[in-house]
C-alpha positions in Angstrom: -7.9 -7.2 -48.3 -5.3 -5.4 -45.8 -6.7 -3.9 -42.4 -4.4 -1.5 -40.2 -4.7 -1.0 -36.7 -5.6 2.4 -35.5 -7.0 4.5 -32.6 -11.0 5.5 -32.9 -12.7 8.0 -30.6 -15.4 5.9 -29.0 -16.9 7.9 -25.8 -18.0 6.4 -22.3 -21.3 6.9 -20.8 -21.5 9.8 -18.1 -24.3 10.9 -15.9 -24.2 14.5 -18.2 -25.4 14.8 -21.8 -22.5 15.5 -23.7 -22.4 18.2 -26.7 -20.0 19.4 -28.7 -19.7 22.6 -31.4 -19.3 22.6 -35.1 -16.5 25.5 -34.4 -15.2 26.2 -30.9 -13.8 22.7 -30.0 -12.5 23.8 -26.9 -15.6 24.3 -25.6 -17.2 20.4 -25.9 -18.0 18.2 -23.7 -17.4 14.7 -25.2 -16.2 12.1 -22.9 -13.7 10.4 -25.2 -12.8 6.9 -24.4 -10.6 5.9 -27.3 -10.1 1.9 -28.6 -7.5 0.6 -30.6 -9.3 -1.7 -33.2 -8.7 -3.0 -36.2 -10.1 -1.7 -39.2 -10.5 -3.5 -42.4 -9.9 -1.8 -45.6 -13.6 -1.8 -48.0 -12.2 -2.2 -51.6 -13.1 -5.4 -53.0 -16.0 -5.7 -50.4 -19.4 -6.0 -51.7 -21.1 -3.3 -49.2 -24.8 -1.9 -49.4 -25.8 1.2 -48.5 -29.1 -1.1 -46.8 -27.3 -3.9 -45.1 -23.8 -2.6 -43.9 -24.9 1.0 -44.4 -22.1 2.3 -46.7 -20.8 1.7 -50.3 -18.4 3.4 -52.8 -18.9 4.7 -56.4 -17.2 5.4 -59.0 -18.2 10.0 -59.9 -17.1 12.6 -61.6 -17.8 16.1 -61.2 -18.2 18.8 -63.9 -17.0 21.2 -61.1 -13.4 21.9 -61.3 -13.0 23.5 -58.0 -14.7 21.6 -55.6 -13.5 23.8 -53.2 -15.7 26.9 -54.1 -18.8 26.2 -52.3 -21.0 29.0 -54.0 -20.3 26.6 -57.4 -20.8 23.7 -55.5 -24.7 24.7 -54.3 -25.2 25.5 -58.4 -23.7 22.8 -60.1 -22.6 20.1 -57.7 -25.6 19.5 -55.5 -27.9 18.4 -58.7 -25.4 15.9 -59.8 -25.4 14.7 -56.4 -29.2 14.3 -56.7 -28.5 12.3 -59.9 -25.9 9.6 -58.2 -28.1 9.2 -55.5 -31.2 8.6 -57.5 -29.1 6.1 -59.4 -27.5 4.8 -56.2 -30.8 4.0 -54.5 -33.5 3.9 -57.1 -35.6 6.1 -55.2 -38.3 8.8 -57.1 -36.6 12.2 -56.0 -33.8 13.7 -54.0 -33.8 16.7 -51.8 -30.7 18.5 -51.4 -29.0 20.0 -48.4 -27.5 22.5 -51.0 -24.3 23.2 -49.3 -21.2 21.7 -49.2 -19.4 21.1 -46.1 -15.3 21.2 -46.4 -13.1 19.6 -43.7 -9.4 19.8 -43.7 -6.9 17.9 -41.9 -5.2 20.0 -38.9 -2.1 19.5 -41.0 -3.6 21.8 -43.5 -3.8 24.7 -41.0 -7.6 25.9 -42.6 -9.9 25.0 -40.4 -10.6 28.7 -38.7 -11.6 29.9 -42.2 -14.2 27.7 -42.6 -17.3 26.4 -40.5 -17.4 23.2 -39.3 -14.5 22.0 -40.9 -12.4 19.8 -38.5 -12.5 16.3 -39.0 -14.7 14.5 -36.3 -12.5 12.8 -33.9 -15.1 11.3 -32.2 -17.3 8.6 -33.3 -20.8 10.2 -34.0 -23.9 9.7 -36.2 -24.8 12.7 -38.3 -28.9 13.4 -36.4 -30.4 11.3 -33.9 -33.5 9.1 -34.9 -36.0 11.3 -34.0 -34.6 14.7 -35.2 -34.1 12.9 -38.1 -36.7 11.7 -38.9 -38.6 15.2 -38.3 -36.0 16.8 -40.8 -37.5 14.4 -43.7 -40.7 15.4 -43.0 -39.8 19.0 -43.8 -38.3 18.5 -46.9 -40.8 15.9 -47.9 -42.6 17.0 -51.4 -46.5 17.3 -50.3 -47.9 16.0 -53.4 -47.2 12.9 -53.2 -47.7 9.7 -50.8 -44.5 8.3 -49.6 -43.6 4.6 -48.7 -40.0 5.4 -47.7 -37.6 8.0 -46.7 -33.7 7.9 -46.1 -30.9 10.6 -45.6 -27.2 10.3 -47.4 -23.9 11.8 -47.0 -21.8 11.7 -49.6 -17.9 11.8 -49.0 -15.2 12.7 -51.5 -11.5 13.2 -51.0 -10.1 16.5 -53.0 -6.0 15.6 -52.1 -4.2 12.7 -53.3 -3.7 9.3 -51.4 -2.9 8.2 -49.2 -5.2 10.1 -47.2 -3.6 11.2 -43.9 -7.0 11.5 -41.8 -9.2 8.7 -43.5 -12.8 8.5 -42.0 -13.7 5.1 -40.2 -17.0 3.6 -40.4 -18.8 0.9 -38.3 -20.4 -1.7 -40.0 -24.6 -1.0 -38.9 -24.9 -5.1 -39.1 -22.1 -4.8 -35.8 -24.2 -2.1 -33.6 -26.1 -3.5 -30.7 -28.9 -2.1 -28.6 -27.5 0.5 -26.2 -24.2 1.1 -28.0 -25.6 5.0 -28.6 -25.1 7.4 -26.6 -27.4 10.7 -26.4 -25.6 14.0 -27.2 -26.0 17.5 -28.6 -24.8 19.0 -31.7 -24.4 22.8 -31.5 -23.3 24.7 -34.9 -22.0 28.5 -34.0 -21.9 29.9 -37.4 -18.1 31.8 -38.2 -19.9 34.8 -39.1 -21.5 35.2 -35.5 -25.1 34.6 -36.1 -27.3 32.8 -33.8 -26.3 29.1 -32.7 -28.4 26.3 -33.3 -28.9 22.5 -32.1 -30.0 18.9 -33.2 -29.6 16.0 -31.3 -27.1 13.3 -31.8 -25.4 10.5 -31.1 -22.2 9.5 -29.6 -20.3 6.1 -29.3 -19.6 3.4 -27.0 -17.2 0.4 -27.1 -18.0 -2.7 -28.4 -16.1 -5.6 -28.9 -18.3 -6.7 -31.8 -18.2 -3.6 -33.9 -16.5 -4.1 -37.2 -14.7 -1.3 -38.8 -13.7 -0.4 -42.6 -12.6 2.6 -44.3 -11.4 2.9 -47.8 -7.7 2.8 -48.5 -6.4 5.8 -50.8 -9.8 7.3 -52.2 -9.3 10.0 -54.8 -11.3 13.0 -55.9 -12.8 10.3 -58.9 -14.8 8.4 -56.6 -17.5 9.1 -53.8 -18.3 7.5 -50.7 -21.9 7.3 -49.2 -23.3 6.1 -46.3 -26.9 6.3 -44.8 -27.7 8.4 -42.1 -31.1 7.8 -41.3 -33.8 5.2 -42.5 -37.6 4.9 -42.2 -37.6 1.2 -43.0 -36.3 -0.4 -39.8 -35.1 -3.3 -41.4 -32.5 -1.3 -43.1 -29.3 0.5 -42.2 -29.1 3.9 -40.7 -27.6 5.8 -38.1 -24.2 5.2 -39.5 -21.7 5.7 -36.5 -18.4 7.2 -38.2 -15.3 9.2 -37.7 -11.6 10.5 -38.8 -8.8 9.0 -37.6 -4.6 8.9 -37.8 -3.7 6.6 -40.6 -0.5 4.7 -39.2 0.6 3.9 -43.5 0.7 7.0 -44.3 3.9 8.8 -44.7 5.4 12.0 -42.8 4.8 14.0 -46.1 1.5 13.3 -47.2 -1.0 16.0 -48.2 -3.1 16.8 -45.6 -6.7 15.2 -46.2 -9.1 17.5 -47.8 -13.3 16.5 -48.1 -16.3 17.4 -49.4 -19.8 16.3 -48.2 -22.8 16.5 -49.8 -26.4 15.5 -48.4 -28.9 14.7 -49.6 -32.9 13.2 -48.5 -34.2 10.3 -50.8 -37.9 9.7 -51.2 -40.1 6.9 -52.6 -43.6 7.2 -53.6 -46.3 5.2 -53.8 
């Protein structure tokens, strides 16, 4: 299995909380401290969503245009529901019922849609806490539940190779300390209020282990975990895009969906 060598946006610790905005980039405050590391391509890897945090599947939509997110909230988000139910053999699924495009800045689309650059900076998608607060609220109240865990799910829509892939850090390689406190603020495009969650930045270390998946198409899906209420599991995926050094001068700019979605097992 080939690795490449690539720069990913790890951040250094600073006496200020840093934050950064789903839209107005220039106004962030994320202390970048990029590392060149090797990262190993995941096909042919046997990884688990509950030990390394991340896996890929084999899925096919019945959408055609994955790109029209009022189709994607009717007819996407359920079959989401369905791979993750199969994914995880949990009892139900909660939705976040709309999609989330992201464009490489190659694609020149990223001021008509919100929250749609890719994430040069290594983050985790909600901090432990908020989290876990966020699957309480979705949480179905009938029933007694054992276990609770959140998902994203990550498709390509251009063809490989993928110019911007997304990098993730094997949870087995994190060590106490290695995540840093931060703010996420979303400022909605059509200029309604802003809201915040708290997240997690970055740091280097020497023992992380990286993958990403080499030349993903729109037929497959990649998940990862984002939060966990078993602590002997994976969560708090740290990922992020960066610059794939194979990929040619030409190559269509990386398009991606996400979908997520809040598993629950009961009693």
């Amino acid at each position: 299995m080939a690795s490449i060598r690539a720069q990913i946006g790890y951040s250094e610790r600073t006496e200020k909380r840093p934050y950064f905005y789903a839209n107005a980039h220039e106004k962030d405050f994320v202390p970048l401290a990029p590392r060149e590391v090797e990262i190993h391509d995941a096909r042919g890897r046997d990884c688990s969503l509950d030990v390394e945090g991340f896996t890929l599947t084999t899925h096919a939509s019945t959408l055609a245009d994955l790109t029209d997110l009022d189709e994607v909230k009717r007819t996407h988000s359920p079959e989401i529901a369905d791979l993750l139910t199969r994914l995880t053999g949990c009892d139900q699924v909660a939705m976040t019922p709309m999609g989330i495009l992201r464009f490489s800045e190659s694609a020149g689309s990223n001021a008509n849609h919100d929250n749609s650059h890719p994430a040069r900076f290594v983050h985790v998608d909600m901090a432990r806490e908020a989290a876990a607060e966020a699957r309480r609220k979705t949480a179905p109240g009938n029933r007694e539940i054992v276990r609770s865990a959140q998902y994203n799910v990550w498709r390509v829509l251009s063809p490989p190779p993928q110019d911007v892939p997304l990098g993730l850090c094997d949870y087995t390689s994190l060590q106490d300390g290695d995540l840093l406190d931060c703010r996420a603020i979303f400022d909605p495009l059509d200029g309604s209020p802003e809201w915040e969650f708290p997240n997690y930045l970055l740091q280097h270390n020497r023992a992380h282990r990286w993958f990403y998946y080499s030349n993903m198409h729109p037929g497959e899906a990649l998940v990862f975990k984002t939060s966990e209420s078993d602590p002997e599991r994976a969560q708090l995926m740290p990922h992020g895009a960066f610059d794939n050094p194979q990929a040619p001068a030409d190559a269509a700019p990386r398009v991606s969906l996400e979908m997520r979605g809040t598993a629950y097992w009961f009693a």
